[in-house]
MARMAR-290124 format. One line per field, with one value per residue (C-alpha): residue in one letter; x, y, z; chain; residue number from 1. Coordinates in Angstrom, 1 decimal. Example, Ala and Ser with C-alpha at 12.3 -4.5 7.8 and 13.67 -1.06 7.14 Angstrom:
REM MARMAR-290124
residu <- [A | S]
u <- [12.3 | 13.7]
v <- [-4.5 | -1.1]
w <- [7.8 | 7.1]
chaine <- [A | A]
num <- [1 | 2]
END
This chain:
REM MARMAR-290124
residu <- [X | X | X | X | X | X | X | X | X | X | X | X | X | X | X | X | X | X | X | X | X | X | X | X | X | X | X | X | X | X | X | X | X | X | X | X | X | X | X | X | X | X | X | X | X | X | X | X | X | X | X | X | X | X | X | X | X | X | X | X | X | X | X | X | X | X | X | X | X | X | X | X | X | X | X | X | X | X | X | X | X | X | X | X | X | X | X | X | X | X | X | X | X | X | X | X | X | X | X | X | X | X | X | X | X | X | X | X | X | X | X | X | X | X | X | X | X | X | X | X | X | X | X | X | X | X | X | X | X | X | X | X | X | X | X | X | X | X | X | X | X | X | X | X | X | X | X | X | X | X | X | X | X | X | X | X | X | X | X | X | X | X | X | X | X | X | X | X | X | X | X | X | X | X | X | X | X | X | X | X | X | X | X | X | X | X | X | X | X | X | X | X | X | X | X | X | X | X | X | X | X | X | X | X | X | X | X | X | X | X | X | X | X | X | X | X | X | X | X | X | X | X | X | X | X | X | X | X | X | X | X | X | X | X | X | X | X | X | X | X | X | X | X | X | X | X | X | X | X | X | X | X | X | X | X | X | X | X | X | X | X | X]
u <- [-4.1 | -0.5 | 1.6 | 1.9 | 4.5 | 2.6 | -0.5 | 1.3 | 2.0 | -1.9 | -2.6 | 0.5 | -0.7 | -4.7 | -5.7 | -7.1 | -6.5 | -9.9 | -9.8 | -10.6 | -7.1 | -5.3 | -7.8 | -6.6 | -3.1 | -2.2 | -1.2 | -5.4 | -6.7 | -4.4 | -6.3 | -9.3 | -9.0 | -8.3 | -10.9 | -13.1 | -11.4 | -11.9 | -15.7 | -16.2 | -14.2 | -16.3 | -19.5 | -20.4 | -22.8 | -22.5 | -25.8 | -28.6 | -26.0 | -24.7 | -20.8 | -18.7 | -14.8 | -13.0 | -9.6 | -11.4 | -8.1 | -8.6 | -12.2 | -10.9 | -13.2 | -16.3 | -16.5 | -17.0 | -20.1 | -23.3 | -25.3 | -27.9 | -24.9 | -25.4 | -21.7 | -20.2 | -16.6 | -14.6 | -10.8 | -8.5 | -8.3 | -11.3 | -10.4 | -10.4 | -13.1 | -15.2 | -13.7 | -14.6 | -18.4 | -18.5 | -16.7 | -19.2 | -22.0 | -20.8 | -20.5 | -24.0 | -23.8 | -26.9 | -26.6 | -23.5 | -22.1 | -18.9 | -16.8 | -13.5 | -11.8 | -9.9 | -7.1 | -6.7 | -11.3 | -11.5 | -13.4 | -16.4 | -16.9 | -20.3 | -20.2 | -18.2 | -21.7 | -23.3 | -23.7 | -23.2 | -23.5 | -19.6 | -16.9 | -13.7 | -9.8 | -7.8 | -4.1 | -4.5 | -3.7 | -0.4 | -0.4 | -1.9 | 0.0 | -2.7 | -4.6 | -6.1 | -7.8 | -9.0 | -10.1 | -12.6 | -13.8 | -14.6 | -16.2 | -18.7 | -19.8 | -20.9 | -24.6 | -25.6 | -24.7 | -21.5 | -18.6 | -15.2 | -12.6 | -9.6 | -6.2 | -2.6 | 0.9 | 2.8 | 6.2 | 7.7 | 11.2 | 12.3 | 11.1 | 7.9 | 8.7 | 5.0 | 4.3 | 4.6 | 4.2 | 5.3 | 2.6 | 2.5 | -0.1 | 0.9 | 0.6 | -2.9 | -3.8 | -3.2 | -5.0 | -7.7 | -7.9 | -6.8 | -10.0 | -12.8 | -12.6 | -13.0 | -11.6 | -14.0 | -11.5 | -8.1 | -6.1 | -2.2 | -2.4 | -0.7 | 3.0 | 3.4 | 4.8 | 7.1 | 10.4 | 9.7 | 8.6 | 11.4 | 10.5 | 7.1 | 8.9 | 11.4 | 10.2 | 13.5 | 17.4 | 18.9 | 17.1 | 13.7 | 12.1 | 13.0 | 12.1 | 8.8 | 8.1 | 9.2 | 7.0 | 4.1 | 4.8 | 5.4 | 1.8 | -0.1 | 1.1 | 0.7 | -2.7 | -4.1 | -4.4 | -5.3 | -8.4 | -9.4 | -8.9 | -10.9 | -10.3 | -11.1 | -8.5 | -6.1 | -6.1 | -5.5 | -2.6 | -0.9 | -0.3 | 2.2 | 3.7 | 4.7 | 6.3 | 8.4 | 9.4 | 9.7 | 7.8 | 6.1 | 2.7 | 2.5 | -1.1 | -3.1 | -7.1 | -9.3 | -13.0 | -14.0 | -16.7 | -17.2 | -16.9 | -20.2 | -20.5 | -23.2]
v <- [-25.0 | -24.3 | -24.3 | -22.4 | -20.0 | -19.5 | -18.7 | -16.2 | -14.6 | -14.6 | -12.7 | -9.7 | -9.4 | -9.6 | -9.4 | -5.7 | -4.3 | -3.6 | -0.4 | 1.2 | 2.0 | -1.6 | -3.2 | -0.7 | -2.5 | -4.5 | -7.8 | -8.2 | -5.9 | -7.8 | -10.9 | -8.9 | -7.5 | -10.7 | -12.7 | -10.0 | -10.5 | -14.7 | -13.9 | -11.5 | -13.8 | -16.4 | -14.6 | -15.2 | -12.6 | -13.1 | -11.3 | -13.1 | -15.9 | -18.5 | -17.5 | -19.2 | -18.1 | -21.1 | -19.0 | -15.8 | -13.9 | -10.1 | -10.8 | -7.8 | -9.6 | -10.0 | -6.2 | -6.4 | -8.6 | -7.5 | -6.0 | -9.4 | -12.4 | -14.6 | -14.7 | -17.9 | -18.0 | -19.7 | -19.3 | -20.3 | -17.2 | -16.6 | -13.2 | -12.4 | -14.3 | -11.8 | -9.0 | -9.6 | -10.1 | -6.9 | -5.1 | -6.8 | -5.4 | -2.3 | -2.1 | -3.3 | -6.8 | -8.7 | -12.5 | -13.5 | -16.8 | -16.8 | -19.3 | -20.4 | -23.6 | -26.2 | -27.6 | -31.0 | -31.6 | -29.3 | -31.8 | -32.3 | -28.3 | -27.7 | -25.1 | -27.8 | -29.9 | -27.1 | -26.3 | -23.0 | -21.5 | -20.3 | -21.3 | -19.0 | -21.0 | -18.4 | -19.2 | -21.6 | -25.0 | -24.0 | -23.9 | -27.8 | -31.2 | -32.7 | -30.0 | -33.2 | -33.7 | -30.1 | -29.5 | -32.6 | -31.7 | -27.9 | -29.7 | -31.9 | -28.2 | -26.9 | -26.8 | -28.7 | -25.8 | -24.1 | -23.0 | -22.8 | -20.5 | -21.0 | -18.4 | -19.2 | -17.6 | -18.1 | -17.7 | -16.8 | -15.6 | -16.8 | -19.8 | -18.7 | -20.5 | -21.1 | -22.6 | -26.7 | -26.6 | -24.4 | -24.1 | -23.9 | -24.8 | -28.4 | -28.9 | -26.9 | -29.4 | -32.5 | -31.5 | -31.1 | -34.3 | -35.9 | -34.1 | -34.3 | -31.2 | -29.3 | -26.4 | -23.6 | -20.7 | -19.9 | -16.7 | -15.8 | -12.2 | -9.7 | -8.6 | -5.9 | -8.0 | -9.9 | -8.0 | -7.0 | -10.8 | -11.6 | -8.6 | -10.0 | -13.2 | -12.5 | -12.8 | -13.2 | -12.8 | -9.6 | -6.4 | -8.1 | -5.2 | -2.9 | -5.2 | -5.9 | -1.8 | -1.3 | -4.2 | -2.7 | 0.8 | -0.7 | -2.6 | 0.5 | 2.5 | 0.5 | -1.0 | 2.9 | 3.3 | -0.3 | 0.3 | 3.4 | 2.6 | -0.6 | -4.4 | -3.8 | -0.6 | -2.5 | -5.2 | -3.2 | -1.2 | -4.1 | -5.7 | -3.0 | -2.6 | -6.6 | -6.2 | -3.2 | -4.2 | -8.0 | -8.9 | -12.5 | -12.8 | -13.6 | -15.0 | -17.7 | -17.8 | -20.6 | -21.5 | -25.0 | -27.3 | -30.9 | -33.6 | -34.5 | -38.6 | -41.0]
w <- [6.2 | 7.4 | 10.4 | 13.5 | 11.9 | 9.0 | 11.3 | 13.2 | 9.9 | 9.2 | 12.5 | 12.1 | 8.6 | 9.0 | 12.6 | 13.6 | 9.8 | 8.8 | 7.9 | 4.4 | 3.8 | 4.7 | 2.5 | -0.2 | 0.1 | -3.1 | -1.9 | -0.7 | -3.8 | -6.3 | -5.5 | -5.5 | -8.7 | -10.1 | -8.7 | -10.3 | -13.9 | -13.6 | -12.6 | -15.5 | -17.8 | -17.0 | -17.1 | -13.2 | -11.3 | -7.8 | -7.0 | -5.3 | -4.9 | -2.3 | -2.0 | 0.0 | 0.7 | 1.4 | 3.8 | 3.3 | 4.8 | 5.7 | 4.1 | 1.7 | -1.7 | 0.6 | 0.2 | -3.5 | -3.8 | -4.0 | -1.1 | -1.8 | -2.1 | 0.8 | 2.2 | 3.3 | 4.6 | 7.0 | 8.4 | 11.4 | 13.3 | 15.5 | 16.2 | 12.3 | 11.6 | 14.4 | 13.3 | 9.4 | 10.3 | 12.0 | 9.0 | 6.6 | 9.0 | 8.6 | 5.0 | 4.9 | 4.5 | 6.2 | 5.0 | 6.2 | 7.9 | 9.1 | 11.2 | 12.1 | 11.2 | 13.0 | 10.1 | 11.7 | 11.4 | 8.4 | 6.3 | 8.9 | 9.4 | 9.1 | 6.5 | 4.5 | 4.4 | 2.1 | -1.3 | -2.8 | -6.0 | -6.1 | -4.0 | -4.0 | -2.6 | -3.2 | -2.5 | -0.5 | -2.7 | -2.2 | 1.3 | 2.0 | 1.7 | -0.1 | -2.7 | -4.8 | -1.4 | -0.9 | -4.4 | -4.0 | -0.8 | -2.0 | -5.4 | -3.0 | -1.6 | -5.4 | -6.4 | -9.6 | -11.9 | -9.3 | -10.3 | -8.3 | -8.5 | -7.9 | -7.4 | -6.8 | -6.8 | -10.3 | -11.0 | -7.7 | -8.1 | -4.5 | -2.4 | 0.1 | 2.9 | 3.6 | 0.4 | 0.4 | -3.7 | -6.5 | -8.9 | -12.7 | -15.4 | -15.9 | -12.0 | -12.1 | -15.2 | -12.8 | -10.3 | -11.8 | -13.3 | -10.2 | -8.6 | -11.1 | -11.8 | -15.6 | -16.3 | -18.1 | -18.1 | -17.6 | -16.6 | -16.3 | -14.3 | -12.3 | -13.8 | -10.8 | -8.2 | -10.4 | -9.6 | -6.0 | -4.5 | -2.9 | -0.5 | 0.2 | 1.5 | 3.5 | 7.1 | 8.9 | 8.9 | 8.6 | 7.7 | 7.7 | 10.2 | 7.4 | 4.3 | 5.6 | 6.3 | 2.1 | 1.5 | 3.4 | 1.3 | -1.8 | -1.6 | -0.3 | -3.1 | -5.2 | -3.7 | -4.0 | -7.8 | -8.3 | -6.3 | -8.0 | -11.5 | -11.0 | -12.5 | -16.0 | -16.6 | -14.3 | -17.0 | -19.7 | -18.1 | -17.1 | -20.4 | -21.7 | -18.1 | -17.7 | -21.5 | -20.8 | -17.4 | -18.4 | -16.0 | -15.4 | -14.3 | -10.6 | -10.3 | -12.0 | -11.6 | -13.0 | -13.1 | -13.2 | -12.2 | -11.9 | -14.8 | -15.9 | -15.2 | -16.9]
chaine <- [A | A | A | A | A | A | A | A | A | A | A | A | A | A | A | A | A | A | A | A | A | A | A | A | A | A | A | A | A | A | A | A | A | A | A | A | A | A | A | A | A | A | A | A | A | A | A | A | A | A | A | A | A | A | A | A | A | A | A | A | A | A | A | A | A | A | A | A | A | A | A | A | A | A | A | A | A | A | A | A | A | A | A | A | A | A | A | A | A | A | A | A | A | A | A | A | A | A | A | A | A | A | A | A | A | A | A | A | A | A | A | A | A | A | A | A | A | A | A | A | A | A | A | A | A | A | A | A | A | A | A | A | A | A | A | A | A | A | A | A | A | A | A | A | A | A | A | A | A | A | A | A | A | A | A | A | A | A | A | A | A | A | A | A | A | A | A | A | A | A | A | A | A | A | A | A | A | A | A | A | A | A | A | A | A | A | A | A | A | A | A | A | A | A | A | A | A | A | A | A | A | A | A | A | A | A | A | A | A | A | A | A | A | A | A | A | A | A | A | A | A | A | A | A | A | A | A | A | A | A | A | A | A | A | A | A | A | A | A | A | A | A | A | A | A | A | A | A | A | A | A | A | A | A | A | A | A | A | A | A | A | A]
num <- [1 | 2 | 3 | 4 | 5 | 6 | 7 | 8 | 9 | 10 | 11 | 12 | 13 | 14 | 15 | 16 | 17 | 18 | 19 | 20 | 21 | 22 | 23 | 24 | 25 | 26 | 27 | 28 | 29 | 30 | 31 | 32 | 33 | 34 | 35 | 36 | 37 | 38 | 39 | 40 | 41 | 42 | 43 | 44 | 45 | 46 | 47 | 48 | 49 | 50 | 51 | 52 | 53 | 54 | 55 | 56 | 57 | 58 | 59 | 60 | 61 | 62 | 63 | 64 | 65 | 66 | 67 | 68 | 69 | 70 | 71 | 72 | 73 | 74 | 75 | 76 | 77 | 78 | 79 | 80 | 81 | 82 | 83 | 84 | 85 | 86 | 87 | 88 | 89 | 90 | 91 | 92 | 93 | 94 | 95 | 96 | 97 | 98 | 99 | 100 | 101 | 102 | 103 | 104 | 105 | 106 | 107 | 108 | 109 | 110 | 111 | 112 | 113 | 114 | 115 | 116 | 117 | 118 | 119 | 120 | 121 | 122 | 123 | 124 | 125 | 126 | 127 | 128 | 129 | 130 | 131 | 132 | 133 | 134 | 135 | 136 | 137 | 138 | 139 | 140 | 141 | 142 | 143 | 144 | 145 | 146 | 147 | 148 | 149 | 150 | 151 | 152 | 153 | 154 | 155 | 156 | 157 | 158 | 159 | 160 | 161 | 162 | 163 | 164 | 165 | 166 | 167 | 168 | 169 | 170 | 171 | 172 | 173 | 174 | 175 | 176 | 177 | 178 | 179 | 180 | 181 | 182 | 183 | 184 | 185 | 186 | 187 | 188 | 189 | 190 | 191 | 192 | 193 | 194 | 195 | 196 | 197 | 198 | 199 | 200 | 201 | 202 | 203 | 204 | 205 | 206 | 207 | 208 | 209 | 210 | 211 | 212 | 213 | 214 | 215 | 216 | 217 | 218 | 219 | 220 | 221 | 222 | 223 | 224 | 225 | 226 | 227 | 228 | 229 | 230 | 231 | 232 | 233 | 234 | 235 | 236 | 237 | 238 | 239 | 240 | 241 | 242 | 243 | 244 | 245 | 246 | 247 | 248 | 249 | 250 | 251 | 252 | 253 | 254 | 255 | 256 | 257 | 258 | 259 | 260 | 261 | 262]
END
């Protein structure tokens, strides 16, 4: 998890934003869309499933599972986490489990002694002095044949001052080894952001009021159209936007599962 800062962060962003339109703003859809790409990629249906969001945020992906996935999640605000089972209520969704989570007893949470059929960390590795550790514990939560997926931030153009590691393939490659874990698919994503990170991180020192407001428009405009078009078209459009705007991709998703043993 991350420090008191960072959670204080968590609540201004997430806490009483749950309406149509702030889940419509791209730094939730982006991981959204994503997620959906990795899933497809991978050739995982979430219907009928056991799903369980491991720092489920706003809850924005919840919204794009099936009516029939049996929802799992758990984060450190309580507030959140009550105001992201009523939004799921709302939007239909009857099987659905949701608690908070104290970081210093995280491993002995009770939804931690399950098994699901897909378990989704998605930027939070980066967040956590010891990933290795996380990355077994979440693999000890998979069913025989589970799958977890995995998202983090690539290439990020200025230090985020909540982030303890910087991640790139080769450090994605160790972990997994480190963890038992084997990858089955592997995706480089997401050229929008590239050029305008360094407004998404900035969270103090002079002008940061005003930052964060063209950050916030930036994300809903952008967030909009992303939403509409859908993950497949926003694929395609954003290979020949990231080579004319030489732009990096700024997310990284994997599937993997555990290392068969003898």
């Amino acid at each position: 998890m991350d420090d008191m800062a960072t959670q204080q962060v968590f609540e201004t962003v997430y806490r009483g934003r749950q309406s149509a339109l702030h889940h419509m703003a791209y730094m939730r859809m982006s991981k959204v869309l994503l997620s959906q790409q990795i899933l497809h990629k991978a050739g995982i249906n979430l219907a009928g499933k056991s799903f369980f969001d491991y720092g489920f945020g706003a809850g924005t992906f919840f919204r794009y599972c099936p009516l029939n996935t049996r929802l799992f999640g758990v984060e450190m605000d309580p507030v959140t986490v009550e105001e992201v089972g009523r939004m799921l209520a709302l939007c239909g969704h009857s099987q659905v489990t949701l608690a908070p989570i104290d970081p210093e007893h995280w491993t002995t949470h009770p939804l931690l002694q399950q098994s699901y059929d897909v378990v989704l960390c998605s930027h939070v590795l980066e967040h956590l002095p010891d990933p290795v550790d996380a990355l077994r514990r979440l693999k000890a939560c998979l069913n025989p044949d589970g799958a977890l997926v995995v998202l983090l931030p690539l290439n990020e153009r200025r230090a985020n001052p909540h982030h303890i590691h910087t991640v790139d393939h080769g450090k994605i490659v160790d972990w997994l080894q480190a963890s038992g874990l084997r990858m089955i698919c592997y995706q480089e994503a997401d050229p929008w952001t590239y050029w305008t990170q360094p407004f998404f991180t900035q969270d103090s020192g002079p002008g940061a009021g005003l930052v964060r407001i063209l950050a916030q428009v930036f994300s809903l405009g952008l967030g909009i159209p992303s939403t509409l078009v859908g993950y497949r078209m926003w694929q395609h459009l954003s290979k020949p936007f990231g080579w004319l705007t030489c732009s990096k991709p700024t997310q990284a998703a994997f599937v993997c599962n555990p290392i068969a043993t003898r």
